[in-house]
N, C-alpha and C positions, 0 to 999 in steps of 0.2 A: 622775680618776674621772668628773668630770662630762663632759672632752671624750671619752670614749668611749660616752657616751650621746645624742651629737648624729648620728641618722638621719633618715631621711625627713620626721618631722616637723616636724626642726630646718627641713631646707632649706623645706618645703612652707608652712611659717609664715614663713618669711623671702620668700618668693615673694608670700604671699596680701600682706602690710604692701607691698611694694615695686608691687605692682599698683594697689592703692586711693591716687586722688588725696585723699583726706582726712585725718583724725584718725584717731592709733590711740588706744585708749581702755586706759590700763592700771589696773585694777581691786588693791585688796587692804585690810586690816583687819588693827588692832592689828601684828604685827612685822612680816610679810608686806606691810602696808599701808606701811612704812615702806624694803621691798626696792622695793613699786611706786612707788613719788615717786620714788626715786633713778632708778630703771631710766625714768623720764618725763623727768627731767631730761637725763640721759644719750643720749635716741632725740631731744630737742630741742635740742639744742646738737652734734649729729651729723649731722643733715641729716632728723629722720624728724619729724613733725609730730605729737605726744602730748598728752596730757590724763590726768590721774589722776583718779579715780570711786573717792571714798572709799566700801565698799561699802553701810556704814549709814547714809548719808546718801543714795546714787545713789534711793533710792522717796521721798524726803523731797523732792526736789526738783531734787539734783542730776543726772538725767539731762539737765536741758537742757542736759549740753556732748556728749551723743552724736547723732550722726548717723547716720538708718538706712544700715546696711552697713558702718559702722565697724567695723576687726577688733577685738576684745575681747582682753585680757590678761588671767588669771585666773593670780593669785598665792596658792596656800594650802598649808602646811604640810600640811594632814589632807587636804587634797581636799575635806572637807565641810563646810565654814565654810556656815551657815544665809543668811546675808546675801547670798553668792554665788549659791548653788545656787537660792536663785528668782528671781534675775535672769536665767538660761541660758536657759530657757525664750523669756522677752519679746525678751532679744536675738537668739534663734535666729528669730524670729517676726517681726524686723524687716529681716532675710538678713543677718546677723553672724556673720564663721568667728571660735568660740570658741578661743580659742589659752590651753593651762592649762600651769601652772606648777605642780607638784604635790608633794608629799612621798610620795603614795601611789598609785602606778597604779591602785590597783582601788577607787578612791574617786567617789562621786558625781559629782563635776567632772569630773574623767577618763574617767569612762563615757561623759558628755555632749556634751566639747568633741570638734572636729575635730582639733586637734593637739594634743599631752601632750609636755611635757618634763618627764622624771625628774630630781627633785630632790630622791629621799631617799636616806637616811642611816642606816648601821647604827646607830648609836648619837649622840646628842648631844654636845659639849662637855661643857656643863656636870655637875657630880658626883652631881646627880639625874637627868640623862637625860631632863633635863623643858621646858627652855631654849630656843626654837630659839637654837642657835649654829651647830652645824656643818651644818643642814638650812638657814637664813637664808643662811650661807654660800652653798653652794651655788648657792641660789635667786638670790643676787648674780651670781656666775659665767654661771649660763644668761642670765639678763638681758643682761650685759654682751657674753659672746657673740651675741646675738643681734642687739645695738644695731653689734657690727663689722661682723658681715654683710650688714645695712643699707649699710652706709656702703660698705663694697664696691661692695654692687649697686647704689648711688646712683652713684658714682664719685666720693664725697666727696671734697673738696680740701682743704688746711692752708689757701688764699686762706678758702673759704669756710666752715672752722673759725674764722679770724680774725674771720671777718662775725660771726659769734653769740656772739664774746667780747671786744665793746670794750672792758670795763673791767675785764680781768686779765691779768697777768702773760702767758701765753700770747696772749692776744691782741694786747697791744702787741709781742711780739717777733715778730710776724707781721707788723703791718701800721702798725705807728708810722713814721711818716717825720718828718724833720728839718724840714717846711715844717710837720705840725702842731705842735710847741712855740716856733718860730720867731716873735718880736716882732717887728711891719712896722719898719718904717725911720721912720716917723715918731715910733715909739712908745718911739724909743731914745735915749740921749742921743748925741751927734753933734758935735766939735767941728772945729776946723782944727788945724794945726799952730802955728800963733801965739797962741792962747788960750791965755789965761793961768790960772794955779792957784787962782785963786778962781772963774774962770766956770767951770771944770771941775768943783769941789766942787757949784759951784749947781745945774748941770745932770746932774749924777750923783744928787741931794738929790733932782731932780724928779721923775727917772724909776724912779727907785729898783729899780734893777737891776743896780746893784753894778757898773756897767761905762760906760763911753761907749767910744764908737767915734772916731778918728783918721783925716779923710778928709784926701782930697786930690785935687785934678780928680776928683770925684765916686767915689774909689775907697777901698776899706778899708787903711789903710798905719800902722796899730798900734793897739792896745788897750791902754785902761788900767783896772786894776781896787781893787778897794780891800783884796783880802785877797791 
């Protein structure tokens, strides 16, 4: 459903982000506020350089992480979230292409911004119809698409996927190599072939790695270990 509503101003908002050498700014409150963190998280560990603007805090002080000309993200279920709708104004007045995320084409936001992505929903999840569930969905989806398209028009790489995830899972199976876990040589225990089985326990005791090394003419010619 959602990928048949990516037109023009899928691609044209994906062109305006890949143009500007700066921050994109993604804006949203309460659940909506909670698709734009993930969908910032996602455009920065992607290759796209993001910022989330909690919306009722961006006039309290937090716009000092925008930048005039930043393109703006506008995530709202209604399209008329109050918190949103008077900030369109200042950021249009600062040359900001509005990029919205809507549940309702004919909603305030959507009047205002340059580009609208539909993001509603006959009906909600939930058994009140009251929920965002299956509209939050959605509003994930378009994000996420959006954040590919990106990476597309970047010419993201898995190398430099690795770069933004040193300490997970995916990232070590990208770029972990055997010389990073690797103990130096000096830092190992190290005997000859003629040491004897108490100098092998003390020097295993030292270095406490459950292993010495068996040289010989300065070469590796067996290991011993203790389990």
């Amino acid at each position: 459903l959602a990928a048949a509503r990516l037109g023009p101003s899928f691609h044209q908002a994906t062109e305006t982000i890949l143009a500007h050498p700066g921050n994109t700014i993604v804006c949203g409150i309460g659940k909506s506020g909670a698709i734009a963190q993930k969908l910032t998280a996602t455009l920065c560990s992607t290759g796209t350089r993001a910022v989330f603007l909690h919306a009722a805090e961006a006039v309290h002080g937090d716009l000092g992480v925008y930048t005039p000309g930043d393109p703006v993200i506008l995530i709202s279920k209604s399209g008329a979230t109050p918190e949103m709708v008077r900030l369109i104004p200042w950021f249009k007045e600062q040359g900001s292409a509005i990029i919205a995320i809507v549940g309702n084409m004919h909603s305030p936001i959507a009047e205002q911004a340059r580009f609208v992505l539909d993001a509603s929903v006959e009906k909600e999840a939930d058994p009140l119809n009251l929920a965002p569930t299956a509209s939050s969905t959605v509003a994930l989806a378009l994000g996420d698409a959006l954040a590919v398209a990106l990476m597309e028009g970047r010419g993201f790489t898995a190398e430099a996927f690795a770069r933004n995830h040193p300490g997970g899972q995916l990232g070590r199976n990208l770029h972990l190599k055997v010389s990073d876990v690797m103990h130096p040589i000096d830092q190992v225990a190290c005997l000859t072939p003629d040491a004897g089985f108490r100098e092998l326990i003390i020097a295993m005791s030292t270095y406490n790695l459950g292993a010495a090394c068996i040289l010989g003419d300065g070469r590796l010619i067996g290991l011993v270990t203790d389990g």
